[in-house]
GUKOL-505333 format. One record per atom (N, C-alpha, C): x, y, z; residue in one letter; atom name. Coordinates in nm, 4 decimals, decimal comma, always signed. Example, Ala and Ser with C-alpha at 12.3 -4.5 7.8 and 13.67 -1.06 7.14 Angstrom:
# residues 2
- +1,3190|-0,5690|+0,7800|a|N
- +1,2300|-0,4500|+0,7800|a|CA
- +1,3200|-0,3300|+0,7800|a|C
- +1,2850|-0,2250|+0,7080|s|N
- +1,3670|-0,1060|+0,7140|s|CA
- +1,2900|+0,0030|+0,7870|s|C
This chain:
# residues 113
- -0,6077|+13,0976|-5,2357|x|N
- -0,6961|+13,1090|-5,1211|x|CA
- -0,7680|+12,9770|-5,1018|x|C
- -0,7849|+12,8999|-4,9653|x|N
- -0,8393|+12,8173|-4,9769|x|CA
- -0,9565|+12,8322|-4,9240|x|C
- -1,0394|+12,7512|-5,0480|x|N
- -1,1703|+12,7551|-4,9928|x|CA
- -1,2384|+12,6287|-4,9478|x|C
- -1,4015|+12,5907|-4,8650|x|N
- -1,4652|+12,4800|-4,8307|x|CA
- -1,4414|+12,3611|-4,9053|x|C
- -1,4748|+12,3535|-5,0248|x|N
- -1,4743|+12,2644|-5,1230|x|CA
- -1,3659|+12,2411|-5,2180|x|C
- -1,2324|+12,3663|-5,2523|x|N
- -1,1450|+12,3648|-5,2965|x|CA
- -1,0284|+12,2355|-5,3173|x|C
- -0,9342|+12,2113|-5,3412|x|N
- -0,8539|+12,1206|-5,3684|x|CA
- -0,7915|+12,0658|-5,2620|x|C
- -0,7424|+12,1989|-5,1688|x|N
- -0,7498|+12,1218|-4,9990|x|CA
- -0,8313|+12,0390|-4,9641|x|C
- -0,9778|+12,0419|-4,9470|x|N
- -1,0668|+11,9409|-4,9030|x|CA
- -1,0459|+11,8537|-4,9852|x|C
- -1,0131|+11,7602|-5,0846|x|N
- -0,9854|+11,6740|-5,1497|x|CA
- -0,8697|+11,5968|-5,1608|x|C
- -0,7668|+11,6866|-5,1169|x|N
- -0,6596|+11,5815|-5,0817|x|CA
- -0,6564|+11,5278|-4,9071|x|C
- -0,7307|+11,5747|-4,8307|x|N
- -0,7220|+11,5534|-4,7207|x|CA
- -0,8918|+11,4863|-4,6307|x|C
- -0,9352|+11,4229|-4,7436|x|N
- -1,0548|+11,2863|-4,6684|x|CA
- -1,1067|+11,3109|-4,5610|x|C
- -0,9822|+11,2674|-4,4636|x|N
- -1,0080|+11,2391|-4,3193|x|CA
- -1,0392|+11,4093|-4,2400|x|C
- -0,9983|+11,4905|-4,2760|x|N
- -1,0858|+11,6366|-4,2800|x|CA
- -1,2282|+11,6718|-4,3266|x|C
- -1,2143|+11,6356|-4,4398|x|N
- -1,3774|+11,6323|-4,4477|x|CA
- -1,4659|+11,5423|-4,3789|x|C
- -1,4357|+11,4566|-4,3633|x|N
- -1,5142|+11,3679|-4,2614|x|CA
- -1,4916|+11,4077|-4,1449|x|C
- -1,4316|+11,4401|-4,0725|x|N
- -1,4396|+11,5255|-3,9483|x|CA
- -1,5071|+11,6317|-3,9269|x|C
- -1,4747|+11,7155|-4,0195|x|N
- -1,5684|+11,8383|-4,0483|x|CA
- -1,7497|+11,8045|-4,0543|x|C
- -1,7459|+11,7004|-4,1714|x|N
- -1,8953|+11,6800|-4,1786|x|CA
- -1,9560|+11,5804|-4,0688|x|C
- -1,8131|+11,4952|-3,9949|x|N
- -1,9421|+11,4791|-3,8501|x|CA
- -1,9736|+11,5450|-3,7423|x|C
- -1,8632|+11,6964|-3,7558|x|N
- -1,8703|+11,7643|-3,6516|x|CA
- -2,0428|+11,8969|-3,6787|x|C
- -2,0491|+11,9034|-3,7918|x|N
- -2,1713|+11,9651|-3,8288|x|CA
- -2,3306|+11,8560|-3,8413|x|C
- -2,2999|+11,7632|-3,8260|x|N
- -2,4195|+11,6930|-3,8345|x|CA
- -2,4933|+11,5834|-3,7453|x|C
- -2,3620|+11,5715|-3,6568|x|N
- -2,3836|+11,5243|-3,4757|x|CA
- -2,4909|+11,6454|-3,3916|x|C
- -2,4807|+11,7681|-3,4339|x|N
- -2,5820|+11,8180|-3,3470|x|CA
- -2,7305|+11,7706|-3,3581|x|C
- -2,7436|+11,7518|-3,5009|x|N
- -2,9140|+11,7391|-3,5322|x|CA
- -2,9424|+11,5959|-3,5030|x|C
- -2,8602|+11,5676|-3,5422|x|N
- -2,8558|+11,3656|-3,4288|x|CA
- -2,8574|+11,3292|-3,2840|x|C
- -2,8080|+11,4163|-3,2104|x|N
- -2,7701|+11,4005|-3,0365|x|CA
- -2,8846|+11,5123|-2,9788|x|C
- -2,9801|+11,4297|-2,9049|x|N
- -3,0977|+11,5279|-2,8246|x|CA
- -3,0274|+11,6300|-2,7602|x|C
- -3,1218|+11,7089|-2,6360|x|N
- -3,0627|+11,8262|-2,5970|x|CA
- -2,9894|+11,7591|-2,4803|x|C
- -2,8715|+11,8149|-2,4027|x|N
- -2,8200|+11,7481|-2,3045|x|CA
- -2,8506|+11,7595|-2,2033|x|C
- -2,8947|+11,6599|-2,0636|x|N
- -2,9129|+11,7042|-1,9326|x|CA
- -2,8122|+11,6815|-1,8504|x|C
- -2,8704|+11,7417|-1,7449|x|N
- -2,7447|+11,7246|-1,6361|x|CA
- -2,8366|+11,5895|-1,5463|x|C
- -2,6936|+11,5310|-1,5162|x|N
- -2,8112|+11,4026|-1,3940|x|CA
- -2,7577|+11,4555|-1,2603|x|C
- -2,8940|+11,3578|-1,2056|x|N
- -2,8849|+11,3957|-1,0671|x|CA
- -2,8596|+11,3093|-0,9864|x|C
- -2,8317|+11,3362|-0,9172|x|N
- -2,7970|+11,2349|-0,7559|x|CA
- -2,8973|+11,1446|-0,6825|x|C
- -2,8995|+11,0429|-0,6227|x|N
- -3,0309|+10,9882|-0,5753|x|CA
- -3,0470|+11,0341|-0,4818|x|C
- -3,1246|+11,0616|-0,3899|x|N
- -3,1436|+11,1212|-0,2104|x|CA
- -3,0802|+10,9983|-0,1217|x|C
- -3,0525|+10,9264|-0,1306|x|N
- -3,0271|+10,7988|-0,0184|x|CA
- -2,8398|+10,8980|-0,0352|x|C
- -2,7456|+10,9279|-0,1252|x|N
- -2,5885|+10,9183|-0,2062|x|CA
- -2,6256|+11,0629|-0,1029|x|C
- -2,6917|+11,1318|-0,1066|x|N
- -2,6995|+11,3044|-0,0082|x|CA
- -2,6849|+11,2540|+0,1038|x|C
- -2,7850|+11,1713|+0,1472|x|N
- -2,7642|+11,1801|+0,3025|x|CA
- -2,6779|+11,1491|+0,3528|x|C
- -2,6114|+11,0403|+0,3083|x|N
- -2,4696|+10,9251|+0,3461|x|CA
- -2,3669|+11,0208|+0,3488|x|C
- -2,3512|+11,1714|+0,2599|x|N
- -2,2455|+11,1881|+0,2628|x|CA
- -2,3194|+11,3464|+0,3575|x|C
- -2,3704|+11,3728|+0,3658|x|N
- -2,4312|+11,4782|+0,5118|x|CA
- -2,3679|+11,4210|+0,6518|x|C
- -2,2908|+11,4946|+0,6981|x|N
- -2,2284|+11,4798|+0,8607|x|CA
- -2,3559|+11,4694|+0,9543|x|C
- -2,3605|+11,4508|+1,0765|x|N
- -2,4425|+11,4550|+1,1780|x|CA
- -2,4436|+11,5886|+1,2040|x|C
- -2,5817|+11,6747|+1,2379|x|N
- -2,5847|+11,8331|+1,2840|x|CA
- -2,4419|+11,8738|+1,4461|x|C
- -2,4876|+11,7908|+1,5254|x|N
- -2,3867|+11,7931|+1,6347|x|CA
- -2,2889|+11,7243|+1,6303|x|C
- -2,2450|+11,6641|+1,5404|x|N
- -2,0640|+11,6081|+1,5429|x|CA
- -1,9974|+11,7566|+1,5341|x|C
- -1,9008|+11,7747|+1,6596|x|N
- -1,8286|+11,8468|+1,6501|x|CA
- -1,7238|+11,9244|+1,5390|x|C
- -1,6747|+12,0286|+1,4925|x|N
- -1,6507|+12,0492|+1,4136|x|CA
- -1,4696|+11,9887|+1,4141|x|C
- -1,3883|+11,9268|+1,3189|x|N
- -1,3028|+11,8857|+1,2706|x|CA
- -1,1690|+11,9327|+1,3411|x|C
- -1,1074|+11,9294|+1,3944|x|N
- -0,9738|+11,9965|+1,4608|x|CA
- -0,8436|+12,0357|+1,3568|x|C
- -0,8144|+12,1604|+1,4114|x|N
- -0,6958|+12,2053|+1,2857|x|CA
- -0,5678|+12,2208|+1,3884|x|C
- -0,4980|+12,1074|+1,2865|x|N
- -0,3395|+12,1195|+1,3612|x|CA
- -0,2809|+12,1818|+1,3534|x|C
- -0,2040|+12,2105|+1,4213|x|N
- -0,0899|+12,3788|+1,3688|x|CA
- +0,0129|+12,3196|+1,2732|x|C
- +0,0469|+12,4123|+1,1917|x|N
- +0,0927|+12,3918|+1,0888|x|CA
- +0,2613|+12,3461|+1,0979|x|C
- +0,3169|+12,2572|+1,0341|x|N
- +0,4165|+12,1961|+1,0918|x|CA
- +0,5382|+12,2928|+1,0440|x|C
- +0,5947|+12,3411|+1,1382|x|N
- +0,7650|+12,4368|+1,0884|x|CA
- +0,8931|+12,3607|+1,0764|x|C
- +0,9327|+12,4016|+0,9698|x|N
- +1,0702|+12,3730|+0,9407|x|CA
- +1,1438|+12,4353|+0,9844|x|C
- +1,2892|+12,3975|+1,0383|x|N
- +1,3880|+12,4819|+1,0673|x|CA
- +1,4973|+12,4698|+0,9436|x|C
- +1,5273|+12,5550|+0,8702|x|N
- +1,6241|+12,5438|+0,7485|x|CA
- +1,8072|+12,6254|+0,8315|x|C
- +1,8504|+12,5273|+0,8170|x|N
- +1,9668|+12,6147|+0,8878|x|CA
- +2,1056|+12,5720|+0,7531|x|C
- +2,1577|+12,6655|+0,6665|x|N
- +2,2738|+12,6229|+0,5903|x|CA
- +2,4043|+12,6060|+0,6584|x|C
- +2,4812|+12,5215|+0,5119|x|N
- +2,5891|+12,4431|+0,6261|x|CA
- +2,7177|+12,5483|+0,6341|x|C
- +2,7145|+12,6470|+0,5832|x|N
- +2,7657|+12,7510|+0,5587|x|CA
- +2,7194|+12,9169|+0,6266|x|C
- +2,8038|+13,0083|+0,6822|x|N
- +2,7489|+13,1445|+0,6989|x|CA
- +2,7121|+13,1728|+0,5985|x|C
- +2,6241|+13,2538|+0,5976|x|N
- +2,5840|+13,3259|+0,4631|x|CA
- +2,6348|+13,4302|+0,4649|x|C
- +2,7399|+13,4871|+0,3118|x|N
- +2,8228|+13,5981|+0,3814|x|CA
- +2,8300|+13,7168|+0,2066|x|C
- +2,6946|+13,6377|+0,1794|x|N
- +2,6045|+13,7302|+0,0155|x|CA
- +2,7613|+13,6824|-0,0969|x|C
- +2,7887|+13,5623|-0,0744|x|N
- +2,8636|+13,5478|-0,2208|x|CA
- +2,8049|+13,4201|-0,2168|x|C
- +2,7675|+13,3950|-0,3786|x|N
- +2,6735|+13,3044|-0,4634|x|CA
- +2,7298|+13,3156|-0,5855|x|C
- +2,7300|+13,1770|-0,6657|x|N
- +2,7456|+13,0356|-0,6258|x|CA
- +2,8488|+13,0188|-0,5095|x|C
- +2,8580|+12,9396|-0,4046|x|N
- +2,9754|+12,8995|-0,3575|x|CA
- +3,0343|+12,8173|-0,4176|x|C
- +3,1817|+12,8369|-0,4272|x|N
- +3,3153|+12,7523|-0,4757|x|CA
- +3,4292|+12,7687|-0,4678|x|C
- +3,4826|+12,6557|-0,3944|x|N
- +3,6290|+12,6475|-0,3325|x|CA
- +3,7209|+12,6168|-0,4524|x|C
- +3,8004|+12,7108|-0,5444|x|N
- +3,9109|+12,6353|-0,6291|x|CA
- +4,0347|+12,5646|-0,6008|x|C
- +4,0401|+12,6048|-0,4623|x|N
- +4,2088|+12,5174|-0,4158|x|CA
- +4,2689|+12,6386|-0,3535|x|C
- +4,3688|+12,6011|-0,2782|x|N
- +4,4469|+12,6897|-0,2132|x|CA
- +4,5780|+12,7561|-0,3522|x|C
- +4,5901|+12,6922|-0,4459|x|N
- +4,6997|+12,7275|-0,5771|x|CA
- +4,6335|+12,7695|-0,6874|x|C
- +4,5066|+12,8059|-0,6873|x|N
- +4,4229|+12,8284|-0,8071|x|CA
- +4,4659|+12,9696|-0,8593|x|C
- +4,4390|+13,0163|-0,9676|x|N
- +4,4958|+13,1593|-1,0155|x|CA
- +4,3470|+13,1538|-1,1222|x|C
- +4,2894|+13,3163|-1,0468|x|N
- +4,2028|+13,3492|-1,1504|x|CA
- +4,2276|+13,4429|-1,3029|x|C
- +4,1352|+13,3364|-1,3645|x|N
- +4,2109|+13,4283|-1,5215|x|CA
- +4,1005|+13,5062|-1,6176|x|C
- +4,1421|+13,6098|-1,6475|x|N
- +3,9709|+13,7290|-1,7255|x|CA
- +4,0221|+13,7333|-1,8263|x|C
- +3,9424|+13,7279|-1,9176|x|N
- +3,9261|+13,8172|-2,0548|x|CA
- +3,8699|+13,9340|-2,0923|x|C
- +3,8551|+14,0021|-2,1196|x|N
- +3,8458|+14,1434|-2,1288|x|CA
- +3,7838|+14,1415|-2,2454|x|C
- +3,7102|+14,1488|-2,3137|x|N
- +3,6955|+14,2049|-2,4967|x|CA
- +3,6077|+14,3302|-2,4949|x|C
- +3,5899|+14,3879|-2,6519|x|N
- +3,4647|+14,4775|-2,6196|x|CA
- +3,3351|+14,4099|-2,7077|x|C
- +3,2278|+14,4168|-2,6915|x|N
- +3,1643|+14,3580|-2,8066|x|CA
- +3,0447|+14,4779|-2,8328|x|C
- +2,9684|+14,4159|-2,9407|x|N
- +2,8460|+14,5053|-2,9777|x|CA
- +2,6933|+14,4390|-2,9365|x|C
- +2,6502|+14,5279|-2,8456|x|N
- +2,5065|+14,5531|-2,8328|x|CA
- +2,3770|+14,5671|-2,8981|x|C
- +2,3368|+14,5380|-2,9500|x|N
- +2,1964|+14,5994|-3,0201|x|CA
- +2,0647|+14,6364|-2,9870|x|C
- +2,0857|+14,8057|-2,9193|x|N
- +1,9746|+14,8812|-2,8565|x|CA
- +1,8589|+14,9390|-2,8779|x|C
- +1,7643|+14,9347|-2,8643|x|N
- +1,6538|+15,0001|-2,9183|x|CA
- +1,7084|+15,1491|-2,9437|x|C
- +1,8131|+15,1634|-2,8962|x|N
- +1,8364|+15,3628|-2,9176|x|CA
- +1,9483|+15,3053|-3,0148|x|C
- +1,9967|+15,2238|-3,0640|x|N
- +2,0763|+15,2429|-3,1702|x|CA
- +2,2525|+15,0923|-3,1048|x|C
- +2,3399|+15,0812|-3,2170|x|N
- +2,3873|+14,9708|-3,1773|x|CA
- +2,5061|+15,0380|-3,0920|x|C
- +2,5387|+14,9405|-2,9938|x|N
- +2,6507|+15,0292|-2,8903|x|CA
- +2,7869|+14,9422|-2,8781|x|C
- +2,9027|+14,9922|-2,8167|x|N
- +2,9953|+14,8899|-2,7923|x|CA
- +3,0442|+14,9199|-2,6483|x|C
- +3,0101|+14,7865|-2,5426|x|N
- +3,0324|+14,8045|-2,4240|x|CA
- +3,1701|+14,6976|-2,4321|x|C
- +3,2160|+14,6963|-2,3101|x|N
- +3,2653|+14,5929|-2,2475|x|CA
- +3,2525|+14,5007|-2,1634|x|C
- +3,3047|+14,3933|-2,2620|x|N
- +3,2589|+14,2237|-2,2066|x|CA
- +3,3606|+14,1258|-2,1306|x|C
- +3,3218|+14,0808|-1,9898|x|N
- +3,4854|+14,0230|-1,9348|x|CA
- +3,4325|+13,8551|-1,8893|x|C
- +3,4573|+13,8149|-1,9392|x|N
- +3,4634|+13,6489|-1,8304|x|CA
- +3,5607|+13,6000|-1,7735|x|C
- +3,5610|+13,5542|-1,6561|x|N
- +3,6887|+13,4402|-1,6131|x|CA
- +3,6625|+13,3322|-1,5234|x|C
- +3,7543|+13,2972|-1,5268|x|N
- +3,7549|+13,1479|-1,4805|x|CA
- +3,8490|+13,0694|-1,4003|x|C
- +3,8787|+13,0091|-1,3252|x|N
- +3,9700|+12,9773|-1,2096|x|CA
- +4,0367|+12,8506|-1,2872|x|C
- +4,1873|+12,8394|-1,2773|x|N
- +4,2518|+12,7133|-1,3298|x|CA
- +4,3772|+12,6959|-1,2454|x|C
- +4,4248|+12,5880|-1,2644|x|N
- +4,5591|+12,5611|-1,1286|x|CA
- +4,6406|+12,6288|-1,1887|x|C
- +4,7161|+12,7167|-1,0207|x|N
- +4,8104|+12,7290|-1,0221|x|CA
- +4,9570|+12,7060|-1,0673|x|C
């Protein structure tokens, strides 16, 4: 178990000295204030009462148009007019919170004709 003073604090110096300036900077450093602003830095940045209020541009629209119909198949990819698609089939094992299962697993992949 390590303790304050234990063999940890002794091989590691630069910990204890961190430690002991982080406990003994409080009673050294007064209480902290917040500063303040001068009155001349307020006014300069205060608008005029009647300057009109700021104009809002309408918000600029994009038109997104793809170079393609969209026809719900994603990724698009052209393999060639001679391409032949090829699957694998296996079964593999699952591991379910209700217990281990064996479904079936297929990948494939397009290669020339």
């Amino acid at each position: 178990m390590n303790r304050p003073g234990g063999a940890d604090a002794r091989r590691h110096p630069v910990s204890r000295r961190l430690l002991c300036m982080g406990l003994f900077s409080t009673f050294f450093v007064g209480p902290a204030q917040a500063q303040t602003a001068a009155p001349e830095i307020r006014l300069a940045q205060a608008g005029s009462p009647d300057a009109p209020p700021p104009r809002k541009r309408p918000q600029t629209r994009l038109r997104v148009t793809p170079y393609y119909s969209p026809d719900g198949v994603y990724p698009r990819y052209n393999p060639g007019p001679d391409a032949v698609r090829e699957c694998n089939a296996t079964y593999v094992q699952e591991f379910r919170p209700s217990g281990t299962v064996i479904v079936p697993h297929m990948s494939c992949y397009w290669r020339r004709g």
